[in-house]
N, C-alpha and C positions, 0 to 999 in steps of 0.2 A: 504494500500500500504506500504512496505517496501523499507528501501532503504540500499544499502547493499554498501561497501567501499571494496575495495582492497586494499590492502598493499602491494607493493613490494619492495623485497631489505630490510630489515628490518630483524634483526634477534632477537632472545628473550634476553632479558636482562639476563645475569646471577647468579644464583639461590645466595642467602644468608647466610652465615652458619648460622647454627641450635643452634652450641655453640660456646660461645665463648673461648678465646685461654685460656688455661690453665683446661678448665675442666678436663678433664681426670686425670690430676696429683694431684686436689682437690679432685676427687672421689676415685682413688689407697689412695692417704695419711688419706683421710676420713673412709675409708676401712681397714686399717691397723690399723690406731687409733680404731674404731668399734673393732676390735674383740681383741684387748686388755682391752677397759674398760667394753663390755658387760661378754667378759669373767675374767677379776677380779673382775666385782662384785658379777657375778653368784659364784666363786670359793669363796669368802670372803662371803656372803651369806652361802653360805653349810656347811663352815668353823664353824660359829657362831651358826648354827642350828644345830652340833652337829655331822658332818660327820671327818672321820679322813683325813688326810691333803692329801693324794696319794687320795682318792675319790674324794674330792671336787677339786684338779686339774683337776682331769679328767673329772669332770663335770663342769669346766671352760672351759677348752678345746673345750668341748662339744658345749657349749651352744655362746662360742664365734666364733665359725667355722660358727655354722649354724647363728647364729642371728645378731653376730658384721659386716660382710662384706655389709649387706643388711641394717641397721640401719647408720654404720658409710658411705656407699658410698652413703646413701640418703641425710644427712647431709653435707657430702662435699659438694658434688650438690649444695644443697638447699644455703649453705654458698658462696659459690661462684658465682653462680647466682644473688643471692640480692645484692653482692660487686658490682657484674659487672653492675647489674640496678642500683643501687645508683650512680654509677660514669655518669653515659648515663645521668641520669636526672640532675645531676648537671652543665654537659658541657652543657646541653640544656636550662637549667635557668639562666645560669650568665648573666646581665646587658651586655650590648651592650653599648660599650664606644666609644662616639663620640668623636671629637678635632675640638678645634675652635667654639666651638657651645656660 
């Protein structure tokens, strides 16, 4: 036998955001950063293995367009995530201060 409840008047609680505030400006700035130091180091790499200087820009260029925006906006993420888990778990561990006790 089953027993089954009705619910009326009740409506769904409202959904949770998925991120928190600031993500986006961490992943654009993490994004920005990425494709300047994937591609300085690609360019400073070609540089020192012997490529002339208009090359190995262009193959920083290169390699920072395609590989810096997907490395540095993973990292934003990833960085601003943990801040924001590290702060949650410390509001949730601090001692509980009685008075008068």
């Amino acid at each position: 036998m089953t027993e089954t409840t009705a619910v009326h008047g009740t409506s769904p609680a409202a959904p949770t955001p998925s991120l928190a505030p600031g993500t986006g400006r961490s992943i654009l700035i993490g994004t920005i950063v990425g494709f300047f130091v994937v591609g300085g180091f690609c360019a400073l790499a070609g540089y020192i293995a012997g490529m002339e200087l208009s090359a190995a820009l262009a193959l920083g260029a290169f390699t920072g367009f395609w590989g810096g925006p997907g490395f540095g906006g993973m990292m934003g993420f990833v960085l601003h995530e943990s801040k924001v888990e590290a702060a949650e778990e410390a509001a949730h561990d601090r001692p509980v201060e009685r008075s008068g006790a």
